[in-house]
N, C-alpha and C positions, 0 to 999 in steps of 0.2 A: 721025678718027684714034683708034685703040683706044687706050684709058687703062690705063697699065704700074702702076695700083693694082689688083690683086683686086676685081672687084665680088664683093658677099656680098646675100643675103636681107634682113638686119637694116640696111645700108645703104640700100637701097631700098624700105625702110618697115616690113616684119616681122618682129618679136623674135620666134625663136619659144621663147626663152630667158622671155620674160614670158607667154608662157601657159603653159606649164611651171608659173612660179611661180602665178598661176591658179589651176590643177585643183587647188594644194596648199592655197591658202588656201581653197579653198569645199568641201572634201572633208567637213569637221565639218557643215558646213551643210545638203551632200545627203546624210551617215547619219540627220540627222535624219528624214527623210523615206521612209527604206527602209519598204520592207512586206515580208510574208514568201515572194511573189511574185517579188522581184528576186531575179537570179541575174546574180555577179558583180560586179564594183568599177565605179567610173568612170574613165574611162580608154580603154577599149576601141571599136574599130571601129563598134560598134552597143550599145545598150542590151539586157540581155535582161531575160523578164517570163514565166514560169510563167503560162499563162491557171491560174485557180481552177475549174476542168472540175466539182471532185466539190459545187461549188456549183449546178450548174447542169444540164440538160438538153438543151435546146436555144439557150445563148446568142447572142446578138448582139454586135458592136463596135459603139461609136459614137464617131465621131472628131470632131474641131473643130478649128478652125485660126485666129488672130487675133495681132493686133498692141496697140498701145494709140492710135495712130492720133498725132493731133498735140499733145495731153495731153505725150506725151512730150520737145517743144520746153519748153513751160511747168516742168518735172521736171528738164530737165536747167538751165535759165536760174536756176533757184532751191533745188539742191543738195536736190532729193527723190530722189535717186538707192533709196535705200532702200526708199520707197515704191511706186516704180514698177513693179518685179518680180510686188507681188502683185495689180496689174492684169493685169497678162500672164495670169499663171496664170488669173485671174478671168472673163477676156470668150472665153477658151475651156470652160474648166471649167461654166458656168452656160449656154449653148450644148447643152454634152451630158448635161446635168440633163434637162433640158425634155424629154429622151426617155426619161426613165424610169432614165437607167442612172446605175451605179455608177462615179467617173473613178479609173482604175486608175494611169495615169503616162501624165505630160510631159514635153515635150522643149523647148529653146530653143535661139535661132538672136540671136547676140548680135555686132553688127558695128560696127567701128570705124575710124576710120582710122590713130590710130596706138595701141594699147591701153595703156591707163590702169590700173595691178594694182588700185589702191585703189577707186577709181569701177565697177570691173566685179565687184570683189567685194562691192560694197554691193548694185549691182542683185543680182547672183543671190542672195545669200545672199535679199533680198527672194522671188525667185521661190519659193527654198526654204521661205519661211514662207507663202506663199499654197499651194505643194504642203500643209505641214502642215495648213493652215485646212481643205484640199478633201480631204484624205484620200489624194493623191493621191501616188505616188513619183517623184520629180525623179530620171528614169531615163536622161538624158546630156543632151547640147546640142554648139552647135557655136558656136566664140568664132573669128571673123573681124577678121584686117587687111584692110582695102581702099587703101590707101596713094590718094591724089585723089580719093577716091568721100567722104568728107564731110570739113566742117569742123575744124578740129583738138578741139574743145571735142566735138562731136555724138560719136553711137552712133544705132545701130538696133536693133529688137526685133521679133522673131517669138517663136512658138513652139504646140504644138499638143497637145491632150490626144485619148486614149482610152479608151473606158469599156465597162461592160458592161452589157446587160440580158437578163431571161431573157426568150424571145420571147412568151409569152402575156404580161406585164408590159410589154411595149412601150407607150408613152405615144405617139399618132400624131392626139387629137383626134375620133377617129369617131366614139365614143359621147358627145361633146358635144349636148346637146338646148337647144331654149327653157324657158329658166325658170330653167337652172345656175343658181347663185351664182360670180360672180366675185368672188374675193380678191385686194389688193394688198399685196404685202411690201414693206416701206422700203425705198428705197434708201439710200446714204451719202452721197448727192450726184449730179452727174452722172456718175460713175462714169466711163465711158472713151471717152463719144460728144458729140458737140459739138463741139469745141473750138476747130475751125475759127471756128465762129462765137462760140466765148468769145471767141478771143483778138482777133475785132476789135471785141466790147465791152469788152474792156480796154482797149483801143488808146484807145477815147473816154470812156473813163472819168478823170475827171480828175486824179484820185492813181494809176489803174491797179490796180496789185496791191497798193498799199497801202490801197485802198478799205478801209474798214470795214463789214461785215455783219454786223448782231446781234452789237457789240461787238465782233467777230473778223477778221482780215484775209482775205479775199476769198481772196485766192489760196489758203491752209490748207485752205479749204472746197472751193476746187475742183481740190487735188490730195488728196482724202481718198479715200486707195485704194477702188477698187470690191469692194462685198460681196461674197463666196463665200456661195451660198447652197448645195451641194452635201448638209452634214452636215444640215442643218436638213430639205430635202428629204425624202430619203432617211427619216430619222428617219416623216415625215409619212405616205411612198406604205407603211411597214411598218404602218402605223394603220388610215388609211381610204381608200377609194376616190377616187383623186384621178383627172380627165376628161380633163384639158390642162393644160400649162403654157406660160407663154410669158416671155423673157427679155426684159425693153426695153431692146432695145439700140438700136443705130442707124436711127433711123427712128421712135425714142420710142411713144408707146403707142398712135397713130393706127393707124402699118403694120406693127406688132410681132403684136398681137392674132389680127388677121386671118388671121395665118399659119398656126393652129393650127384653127381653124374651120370644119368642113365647109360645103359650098356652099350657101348659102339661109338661112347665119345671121350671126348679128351681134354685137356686143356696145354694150351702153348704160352708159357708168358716169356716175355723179354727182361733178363736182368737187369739191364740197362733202363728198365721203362719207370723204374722207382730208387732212390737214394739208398744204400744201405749204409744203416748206423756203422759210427767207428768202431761199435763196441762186438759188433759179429766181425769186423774186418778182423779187431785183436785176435778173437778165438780162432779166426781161418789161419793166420800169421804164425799161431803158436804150433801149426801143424795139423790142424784138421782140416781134409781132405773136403773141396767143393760136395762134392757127392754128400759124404756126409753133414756137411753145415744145410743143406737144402733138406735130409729129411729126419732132421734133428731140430732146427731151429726156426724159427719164424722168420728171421733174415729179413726182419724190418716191418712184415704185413702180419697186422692179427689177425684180422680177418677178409676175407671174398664175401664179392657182390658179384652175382651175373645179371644179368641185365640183356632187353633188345637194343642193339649197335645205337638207333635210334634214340633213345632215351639216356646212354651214357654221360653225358657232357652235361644233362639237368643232373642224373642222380650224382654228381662230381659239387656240379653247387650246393648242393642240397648239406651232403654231407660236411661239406666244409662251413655253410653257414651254422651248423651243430658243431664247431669248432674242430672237425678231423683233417688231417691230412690226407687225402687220397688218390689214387690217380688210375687210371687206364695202362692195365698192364699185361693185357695179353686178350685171348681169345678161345674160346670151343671151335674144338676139333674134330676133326668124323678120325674115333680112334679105337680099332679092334682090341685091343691089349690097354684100353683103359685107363691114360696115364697122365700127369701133368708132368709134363716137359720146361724145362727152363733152358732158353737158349740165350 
């Protein structure tokens, strides 16, 4: 029997009265991030972007695409909504590092099922301050109702950057040889991978997220936004001749490395040769297997630098006058089977 009330939109789950209110509350937050590349407000159909041409000759795009994976359950359950935005930015943005390039602007892809104005302007206004960290313009998004597609509490997150390099600057691994110096730059924690298997070490842990690590609650340490390492970078390849870079991300530093390594080589680092945080020691202690915390977890390095042996000890100052921690933590290998070893 047809219902003699008007059905409307906003009845059957989307305000589209509160995204509206939205675009007005985070307008402050993505001018902060303009560059002189963007063309046009927010708002519109598509984002527009001036490529930078008279920078360059033969450039390239480099694109990346990620989420922050199930981190994001742990973020929303304990009101890091703030924090979470500059993960987003982060596990794309450090992605399209690793090729050399410059990240020009991002986009996000922010879903809910019924929208929240305060909670969704915490995250982006977040995303907005990881665009600032990355250099990059927070150049539109797309804010979604799904009315039965999640819990009343949940959201979802996507989002994807792109960048530039000029094509003889392409970073792609080739001229990697045996002997490089490999570099590892801190991470901030586990950054944005894991979590699946955090969260069933929380589950047996006996306080959970009240655990205490080195004085400090567990959880803080393992919602501590993942680093942007973009300006730091950049700063570095204007220096010296940097070989490869590689991001540990998912798949930690066992299958991260490999990826950047021409065929018949390797990489050997010394565990010993970097500090590992307390807060990997927790998770190895609660019963995960060395094997697996290596190629699970970042285990302290977000990112590699290779490097000629030569050059190492500048690109070490280099980086740390960019405020990183870093150190010399191993070496390329002549290796059939293609592997990073951790001895």
């Amino acid at each position: 029997m047809t219902s003699k009330t008007p059905l409307t939109y906003k009845e059957s789950g989307v305000d589209i009265d509160a995204g509206e209110k939205l675009v007005e509350r985070i307008k402050p937050a993505v001018a902060r991030t303009t560059r002189p590349e963007v063309l046009g407000g927010l708002g519109g159909f598509g984002g527009l972007f001036k490529l930078p041409l008279d920078r360059y000759k033969h450039p390239i795009l480099v694109a990346g695409v990620d989420g922050v994976g199930t981190k994001l359950k742990l973020a929303i359950e304990h009101d890091a909504h703030d924090q979470i935005g500059i993960d987003l930015v982060a596990m794309s943005v450090n992605d399209v590092i690793v090729q050399g390039a410059e990240p020009l602007f991002f986009l996000d892809y922010y879903v809910s099922q019924r929208l929240d104005v305060d909670i969704a302007t915490r995250v982006i206004e977040g995303i907005a301050r990881g665009c600032e960290l990355s250099g990059a313009a927070l150049l539109g998004g797309e804010t979604a109702e799904h009315p039965g597609m999640h819990s009343k509490e949940e959201y979802d997150l996507a989002g994807f950057c792109v960048g530039i390099v000029e094509a003889d600057r392409l970073l792609d691994g080739s001229s990697i040889s045996a002997g490089d110096s490999v570099i590892g730059i801190a991470s901030s924690g586990p950054h944005s991978n894991g979590f699946s298997l955090i969260r069933s070490v929380l589950a047996q842990s006996p306080l959970g997220a009240d655990t205490l690590v080195n004085g400090q609650p567990v959880i803080d340490q393992l919602l501590t936004p993942t680093r942007i390492y973009s300006k730091s970078i950049l700063h570095l390849l204007e220096r010296i001749e940097v070989k490869g870079l590689a991001h540990i991300t998912g798949g930690g530093l066992t299958e991260n490395i490999p990826r950047v390594l021409p065929s018949g080589l390797g990489a050997r680092l010394k565990r010993s040769a970097w500090p590992i945080p307390e807060i990997f020691k927790w998770i190895e202690s609660m019963g995960v297997e060395t094997k697996e915390m290596l190629r699970t977890f970042n285990c302290g390095i977000g990112m590699i630098v290779i490097v000629k042996p030569q050059v190492a000890e500048n690109a070490l100052s280099i980086l740390k006058s960019c405020g990183e921690d870093a150190w010399i933590v191993g070496d390329i290998v002549k290796d059939k089977n293609h592997r990073a070893q951790i001895i």
